[in-house]
C-alpha positions in Angstrom: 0.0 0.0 0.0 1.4 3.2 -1.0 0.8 6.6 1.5 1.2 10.0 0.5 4.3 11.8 1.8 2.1 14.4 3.4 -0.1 11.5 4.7 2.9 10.2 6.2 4.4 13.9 7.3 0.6 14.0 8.9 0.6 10.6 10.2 4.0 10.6 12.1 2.7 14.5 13.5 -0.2 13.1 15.0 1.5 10.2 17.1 3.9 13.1 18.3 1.3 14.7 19.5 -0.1 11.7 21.4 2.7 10.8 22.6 3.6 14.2 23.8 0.4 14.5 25.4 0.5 11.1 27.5 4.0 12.6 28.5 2.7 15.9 30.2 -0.3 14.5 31.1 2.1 11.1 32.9 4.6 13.9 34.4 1.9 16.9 35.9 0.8 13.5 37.6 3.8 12.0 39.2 7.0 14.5 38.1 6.7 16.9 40.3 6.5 14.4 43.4 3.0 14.7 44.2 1.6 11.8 45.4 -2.1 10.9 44.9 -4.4 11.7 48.2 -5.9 8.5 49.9 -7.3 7.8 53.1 -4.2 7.6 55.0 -4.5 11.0 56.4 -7.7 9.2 58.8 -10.1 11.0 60.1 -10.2 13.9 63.1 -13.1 15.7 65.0 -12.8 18.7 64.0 -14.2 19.9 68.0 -10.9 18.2 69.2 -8.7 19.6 66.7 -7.1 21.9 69.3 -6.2 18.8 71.6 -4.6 16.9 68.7 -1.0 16.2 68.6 -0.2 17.0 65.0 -3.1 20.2 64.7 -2.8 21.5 68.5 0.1 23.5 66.9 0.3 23.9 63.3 3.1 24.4 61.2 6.3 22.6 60.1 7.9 19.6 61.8 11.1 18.0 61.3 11.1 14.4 60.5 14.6 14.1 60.0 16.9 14.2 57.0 15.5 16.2 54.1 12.2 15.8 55.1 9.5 17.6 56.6 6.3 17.6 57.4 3.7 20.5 57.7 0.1 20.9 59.5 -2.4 23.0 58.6 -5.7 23.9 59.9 -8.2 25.5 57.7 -11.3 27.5 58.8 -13.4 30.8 58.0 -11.3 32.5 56.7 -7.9 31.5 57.2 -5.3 29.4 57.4 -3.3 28.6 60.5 -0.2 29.2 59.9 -0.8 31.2 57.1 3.0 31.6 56.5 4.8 28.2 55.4 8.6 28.0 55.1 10.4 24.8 54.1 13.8 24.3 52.2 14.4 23.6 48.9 15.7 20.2 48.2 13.4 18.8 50.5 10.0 16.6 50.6 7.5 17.8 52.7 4.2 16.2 53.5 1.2 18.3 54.1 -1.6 17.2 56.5 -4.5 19.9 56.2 -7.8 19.6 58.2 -11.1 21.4 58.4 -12.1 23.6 61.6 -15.8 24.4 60.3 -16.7 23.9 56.7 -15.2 22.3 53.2 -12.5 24.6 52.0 -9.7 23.2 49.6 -5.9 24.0 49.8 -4.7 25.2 46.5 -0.7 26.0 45.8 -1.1 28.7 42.9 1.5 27.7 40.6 1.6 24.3 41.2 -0.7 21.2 40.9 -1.1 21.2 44.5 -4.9 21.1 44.8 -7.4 19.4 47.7 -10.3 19.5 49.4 -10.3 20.2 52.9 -13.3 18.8 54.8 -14.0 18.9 58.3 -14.0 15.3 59.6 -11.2 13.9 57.7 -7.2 14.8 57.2 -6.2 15.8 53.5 -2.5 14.6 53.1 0.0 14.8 50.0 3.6 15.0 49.8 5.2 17.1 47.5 9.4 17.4 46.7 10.7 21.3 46.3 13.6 21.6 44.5 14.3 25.3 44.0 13.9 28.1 46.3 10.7 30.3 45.0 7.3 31.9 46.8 3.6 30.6 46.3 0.2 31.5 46.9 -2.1 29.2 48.7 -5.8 30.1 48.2 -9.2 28.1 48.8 -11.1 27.3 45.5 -14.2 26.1 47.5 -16.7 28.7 47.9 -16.8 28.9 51.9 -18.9 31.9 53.1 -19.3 35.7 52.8 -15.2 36.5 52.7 -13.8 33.8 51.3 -12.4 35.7 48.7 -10.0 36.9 51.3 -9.0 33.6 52.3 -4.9 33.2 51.6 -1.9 32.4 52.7 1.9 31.9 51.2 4.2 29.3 51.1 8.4 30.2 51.0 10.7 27.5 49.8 13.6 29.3 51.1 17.7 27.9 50.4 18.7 25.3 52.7 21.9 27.8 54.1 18.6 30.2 55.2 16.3 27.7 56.2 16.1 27.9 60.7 13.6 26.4 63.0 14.9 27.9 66.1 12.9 29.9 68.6 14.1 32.4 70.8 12.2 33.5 73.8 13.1 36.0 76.8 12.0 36.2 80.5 13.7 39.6 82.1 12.6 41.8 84.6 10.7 45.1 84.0 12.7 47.1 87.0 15.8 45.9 89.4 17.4 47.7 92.2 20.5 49.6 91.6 23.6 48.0 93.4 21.9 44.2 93.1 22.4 41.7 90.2 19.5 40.7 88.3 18.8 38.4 85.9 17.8 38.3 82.3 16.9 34.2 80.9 17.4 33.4 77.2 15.3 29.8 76.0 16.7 28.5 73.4 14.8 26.2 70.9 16.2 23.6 68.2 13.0 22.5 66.1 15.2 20.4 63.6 16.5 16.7 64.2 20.2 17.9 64.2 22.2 19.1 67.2 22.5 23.1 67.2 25.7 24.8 68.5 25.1 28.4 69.0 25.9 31.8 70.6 23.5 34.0 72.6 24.0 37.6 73.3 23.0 39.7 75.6 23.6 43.5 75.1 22.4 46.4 77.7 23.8 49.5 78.6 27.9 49.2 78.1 27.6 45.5 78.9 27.7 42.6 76.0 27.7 39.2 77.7 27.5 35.9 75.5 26.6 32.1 76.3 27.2 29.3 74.3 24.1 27.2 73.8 24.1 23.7 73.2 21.1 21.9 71.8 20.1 18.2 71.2 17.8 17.7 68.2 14.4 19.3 68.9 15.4 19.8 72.1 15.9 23.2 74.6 18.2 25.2 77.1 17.9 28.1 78.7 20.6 30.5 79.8 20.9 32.8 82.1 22.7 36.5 82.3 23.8 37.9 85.2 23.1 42.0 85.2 25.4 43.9 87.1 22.7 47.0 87.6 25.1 48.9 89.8 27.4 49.2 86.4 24.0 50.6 84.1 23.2 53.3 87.0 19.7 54.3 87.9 17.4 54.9 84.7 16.0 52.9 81.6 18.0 50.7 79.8 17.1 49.0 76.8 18.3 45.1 76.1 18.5 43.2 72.9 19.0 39.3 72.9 20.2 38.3 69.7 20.6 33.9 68.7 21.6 33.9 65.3 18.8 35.3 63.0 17.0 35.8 66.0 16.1 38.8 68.4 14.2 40.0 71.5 14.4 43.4 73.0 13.0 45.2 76.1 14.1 47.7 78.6 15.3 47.4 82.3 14.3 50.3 84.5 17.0 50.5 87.5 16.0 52.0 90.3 17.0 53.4 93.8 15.8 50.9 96.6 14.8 54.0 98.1 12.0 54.2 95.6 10.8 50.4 96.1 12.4 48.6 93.2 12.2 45.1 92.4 15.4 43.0 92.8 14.1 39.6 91.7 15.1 38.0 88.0 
């Protein structure tokens, strides 16, 4: 049987084009390292959800390694956290959940795309290779502002990429001539040991600590004041951990005047 040359050209066009069509359909499925939502995310009350381990406290969770997992709640008309940062080069599994009524969890420039309906736990795992910054809206119509309902979603460089926490207890006022003391916790949220300075800087006075962490572990430091060295008055103090910082002022006082000397 004898074909055309243009039947053939056409003929060998159209099976590119299938082809080629299977293949983007085959890789928006699988390539980017979505995985397909089932019914291992279980099911949750959505009246206990504050009592839960994973969704008592939302957000992102090392699981050790280059991987990650994140927990979101969704309700009218937020997300909580509605500020997600993980690194590139890592895989991170969502588990999303309902507080009141269906909503969906939609990455805007990806096909990151599901329900989210109270009773049940929407989970997918997705692999981010390249820093960048997404939207996150809800595509399911879900009251009077959902239209406002938003969030974003950083994929940050590793090198930038910290889950410490830094938190401060000091004293609003001290007696001058007494010590008093200003405590520094110290939180590791990955898997990995964390080695790390803390600084304390007030008045003319810079006093460090080394900190030593265990993986997703904490240590608190303390920093002895020497108040009779900052003089009566307000004094401002910054603790800085890294990236981190927490500021406040110290008012000295005369004991005359009925100052506290307790940390």
């Amino acid at each position: 049987m004898n074909i055309h040359t243009y039947e053939k050209a056409w003929l060998i066009a159209s099976m590119v084009l299938i082809v080629g069509f299977i293949a983007t359909i085959t890789y928006g499925a699988v390539g980017p390292g979505i995985a397909m939502i089932d019914d291992d995310g279980g099911s949750i009350s959505p009246d206990n959800i504050n009592d839960h381990e994973r969704f008592g406290e939302p957000g992102v969770t090392h699981v050790g390694g280059n991987e990650y997992e994140v927990a979101v709640v969704a309700q009218a008309w937020s997300y909580t956290p509605s500020q997600i940062e993980v690194p590139a080069n890592s895989e991170v599994t969502f588990y999303i959940t309902s507080r009141d009524v269906t909503h969906s969890f939609t990455v805007v420039g990806t096909n990151m795309n599901t329900m989210v309906i109270p009773g049940q736990v929407s989970q997918m795992t997705v692999e981010f290779d390249e820093p960048g910054e997404y939207g996150i809206l809800c595509n399911e119509y879900c009251g009077e502002y959902h239209h406002t309902m938003e969030g974003k979603l950083n994929v940050v460089p590793e090198d930038e990429f910290d889950l410490t926490e830094l938190s401060v207890e000091a004293p609003d006022e001290a007696q001058a001539g007494n010590e008093t003391t200003i405590s520094a916790t110290v939180s590791d949220g990955m898997q990995t040991d964390l080695e790390t300075t803390a600084t304390l800087e007030i008045g003319e006075q810079t006093l460090e600590r080394d900190v030593m962490i265990s993986g997703e572990g904490s240590e608190t430091v303390e920093f002895a004041v020497d108040t009779a060295a900052l003089g009566t008055g307000e004094h401002d103090w910054t603790v800085t951990v890294d990236d981190h910082q927490e500021s406040g002022t110290l008012e000295v006082v005369n004991a005359t005047e009925g100052g506290d000397d307790s940390a």
